[in-house]
C-alpha positions, 0 to 999 in steps of 0.5 A: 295263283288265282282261282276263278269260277262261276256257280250257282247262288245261294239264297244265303249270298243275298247280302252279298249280291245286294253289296255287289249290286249297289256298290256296282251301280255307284261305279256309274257316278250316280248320287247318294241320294239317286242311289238310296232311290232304287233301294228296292231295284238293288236289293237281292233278296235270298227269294229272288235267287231261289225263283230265278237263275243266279250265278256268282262270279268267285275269286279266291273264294270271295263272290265279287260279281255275278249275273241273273236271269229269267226265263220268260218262256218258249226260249226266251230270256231276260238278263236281269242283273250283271254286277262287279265290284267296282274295283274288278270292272274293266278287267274282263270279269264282266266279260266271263259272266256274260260269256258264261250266261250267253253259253247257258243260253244256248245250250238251253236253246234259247230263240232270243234275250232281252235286257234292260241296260244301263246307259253306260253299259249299253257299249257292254252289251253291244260288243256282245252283239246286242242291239238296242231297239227301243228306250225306257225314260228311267226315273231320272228326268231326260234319262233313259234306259237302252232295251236291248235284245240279242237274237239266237236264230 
C-alpha cells in the first residue's frame, strides 16, 4: 500500500525541487532551448527553502512534487511554485498539494493569495476558485502569464 504525505523542505531536497520543478514545467511542451532560458526561475536553491514556506509531496519515501510560498505580509500570500513530476500530473497529487496549501492558508488567517500561473495551468487553479485578474507578457513573445488571486474574506 502506497503511503503519501506532505512535510516540510529541507534546504538539502533542492536538487530534488530543481529536477521536479524543471521536469514539470517540460510537461507544458516547452523547447529545450525555452527551457534552458528560465534556468534561474527553475532553480531551488537550499536558500530559497530555508526563507520561504516549502512543502514536499512524498510517496513511498520519494519526493515527487511539492509547493511553496511567500508570505507578503498583514495576510496576504503568494503561491510561488507548485510542481509534479510529469508522470504524476493529472492523478490528483496536484490537487492534495494545493488542498493542503490552501488549508495552511486558512489556518494562518490569510485575507487573500495571489499566484502567478502558467497558462496551461490556469484552469488548475480556477477550479480552486482563482480568478484571473490581469496578464503579464512573459518572456516569450505574444505569451502571457494569467495573475490570478483567491480572496478569503
Amino acid at each position: 500500500m502506497e503511503t503519501i504525505n506532505i512535510r516540510r523542505a529541507l534546504p538539502s531536497d533542492h536538487s530534488v525541487l530543481t529536477e521536479i520543478t524543471k521536469n514539470g514545467k517540460a510537461f507544458w511542451g516547452y523547447s529545450v532551448e525555452q527551457l534552458k532560458t528560465w534556468e534561474t526561475e527553475l532553480t531551488i536553491t537550499s536558500k530559497y527553502i530555508s526563507e520561504n514556506e516549502t512543502y514536499n509531496l512524498v510517496l513511498d519515501n520519494e519526493i515527487i512534487g511539492y509547493y511553496a510560498y511567500i508570505q507578503l505580509g498583514d495576510g496576504h500570500l503568494e503561491l510561488d511554485h507548485l510542481f509534479l513530476f510529469q508522470k504524476f500530473i493529472g492523478k490528483g497529487f496536484g490537487q492534495l498539494l494545493l488542498t493542503d496549501f490552501l488549508r495552511k492558508a486558512k489556518d494562518l488567517n490569510t485575507i487573500d493569495i495571489i499566484l502567478e500561473a502558467d497558462p496551461n495551468a490556469e484552469l488548475f487553479y480556477k477550479k480552486f476558485g482563482f480568478v484571473t485578474y490581469n496578464q503579464r507578457e512573459s518572456s516569450i513573445k505574444e505569451r502571457f502569464l494569467p495573475l490570478m488571486k483567491l480572496d478569503f474574506k
